[in-house]
N, C-alpha and C positions, 0 to 999 in steps of 0.2 A: 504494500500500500504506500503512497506518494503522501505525503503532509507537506504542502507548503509552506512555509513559516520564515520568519522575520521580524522587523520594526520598521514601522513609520514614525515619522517627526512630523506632528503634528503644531499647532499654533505658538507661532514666534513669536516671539517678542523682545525691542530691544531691552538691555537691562544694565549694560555701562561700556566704558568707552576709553581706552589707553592709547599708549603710544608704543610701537611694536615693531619687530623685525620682518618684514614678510619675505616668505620665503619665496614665494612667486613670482614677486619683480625686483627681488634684492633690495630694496629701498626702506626707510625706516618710514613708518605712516602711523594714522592715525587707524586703530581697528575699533570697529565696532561689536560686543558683545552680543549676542543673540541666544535667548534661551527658548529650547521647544524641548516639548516632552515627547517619552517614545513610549510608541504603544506594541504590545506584541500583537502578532495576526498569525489568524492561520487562515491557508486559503483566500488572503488577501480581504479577511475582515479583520477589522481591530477587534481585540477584546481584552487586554489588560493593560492599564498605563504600570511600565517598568522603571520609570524613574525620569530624570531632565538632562538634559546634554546642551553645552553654552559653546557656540563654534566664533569664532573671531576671525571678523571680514578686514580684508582691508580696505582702506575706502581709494587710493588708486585703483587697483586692479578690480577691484570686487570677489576676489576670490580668499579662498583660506590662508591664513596668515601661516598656518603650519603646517601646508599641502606638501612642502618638498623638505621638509625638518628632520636630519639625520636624527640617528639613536641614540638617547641621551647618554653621558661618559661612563655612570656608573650600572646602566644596563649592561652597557657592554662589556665592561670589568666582571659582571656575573657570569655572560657567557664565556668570557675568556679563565675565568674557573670554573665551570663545566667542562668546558673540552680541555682544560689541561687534568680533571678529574678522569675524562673516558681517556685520554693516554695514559697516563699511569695506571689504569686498569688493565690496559690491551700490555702493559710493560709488566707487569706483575704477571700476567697468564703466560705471557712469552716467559718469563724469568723463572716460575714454576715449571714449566714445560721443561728446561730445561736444566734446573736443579731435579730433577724428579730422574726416578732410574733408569725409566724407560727409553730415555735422551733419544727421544722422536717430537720432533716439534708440527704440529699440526696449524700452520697458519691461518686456518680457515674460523678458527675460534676469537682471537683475539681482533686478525686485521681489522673487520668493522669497528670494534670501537677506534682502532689507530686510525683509520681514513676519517673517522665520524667527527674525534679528537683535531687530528690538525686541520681537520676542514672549520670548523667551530673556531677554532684561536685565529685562524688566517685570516677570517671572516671577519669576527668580531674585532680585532687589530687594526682593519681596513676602515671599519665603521667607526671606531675610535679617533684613529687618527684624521676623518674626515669631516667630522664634529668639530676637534678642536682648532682645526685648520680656518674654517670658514667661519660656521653659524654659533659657535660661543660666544666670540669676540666680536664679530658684530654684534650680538641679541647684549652686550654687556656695555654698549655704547652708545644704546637708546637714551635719549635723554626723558624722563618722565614727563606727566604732565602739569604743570600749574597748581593746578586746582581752585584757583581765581574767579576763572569762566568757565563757562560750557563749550566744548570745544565744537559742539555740536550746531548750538545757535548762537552763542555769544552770550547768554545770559549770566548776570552776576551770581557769583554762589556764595554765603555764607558759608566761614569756615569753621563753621562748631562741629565739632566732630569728622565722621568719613563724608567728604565733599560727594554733594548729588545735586543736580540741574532738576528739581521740579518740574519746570515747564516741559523736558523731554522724558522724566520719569527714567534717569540713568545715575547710573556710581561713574562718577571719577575718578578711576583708578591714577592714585598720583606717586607710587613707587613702581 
């Protein structure tokens, strides 16, 4: 039997507004916050809301500010102790194989975790170093925003607390 299933994002709404790196058109802009809720479907009906999801526009391009955002440094530092975990694995069976009396060594046992191993470090090492190459350094030299105005319509904002434009019904993210 076939069950279709998924989520849809239903009703948006803005809900605040930074100053951001987009990964899209390289350029540092100004993103807009957008919150919609997702609903599960099966068969291409809704029928359970599963939670909200807030995606950030940029207002140049209009697209996703973190469409092309490598893997963040310390994800990749996990994977790269993973696959150094399945190498010394595949080294330890080799290293038993051939402490053991039998001194017949049967490659066919360990190799996968060895390929699985250095393909995971090689991997995650590429994605590392293309993170910290590019999109760290930039995303660290955004400069915030204000929080004075509304960057949105110019509106003055009172600064008692976390800045919000009323009249657009937004947070001012100003870190």
């Amino acid at each position: 039997m076939l069950v279709i299933h998924g989520h849809y994002k239903f009703f948006p709404k803005r809900v605040a507004c930074k100053n951001a790196w987009c990964t899209s058109c390289e350029d540092e802009t100004l993103a807009v916050g957008t919150r919609r809720i997702l609903f599960l479907h099966l068969f291409f009906i809704p029928m359970l809301p599963i939670g909200t999801m807030t995606t950030w526009i940029c207002g140049h391009c209009q697209g996703d500010v973190d469409a092309r955002r490598p893997v963040r440094s310390w994800i990749a530092g996990c994977g790269i102790m993973g696959g150094t975990f399945f190498v010394l694995l595949a080294l330890a069976g080799i290293l038993g194989a051939v402490l053991s009396e039998k001194r017949q060594l049967d490659w066919t046992d360990p190799l996968p975790f060895l390929v699985l191993g250095l393909v995971m470090i090689c991997g995650f090492l590429w994605e590392r170093c293309r993170a910290q190459r590019g999109y760290e350094a930039a995303a660290k030299q955004v400069e915030p925003l204000a929080g004075d105005a509304c960057p949105l319509c110019g509106q003055q904002v009172l600064l008692l607390g976390k800045p919000r434009c009323e009249a657009c019904e937004v947070d001012i993210i100003t870190r």
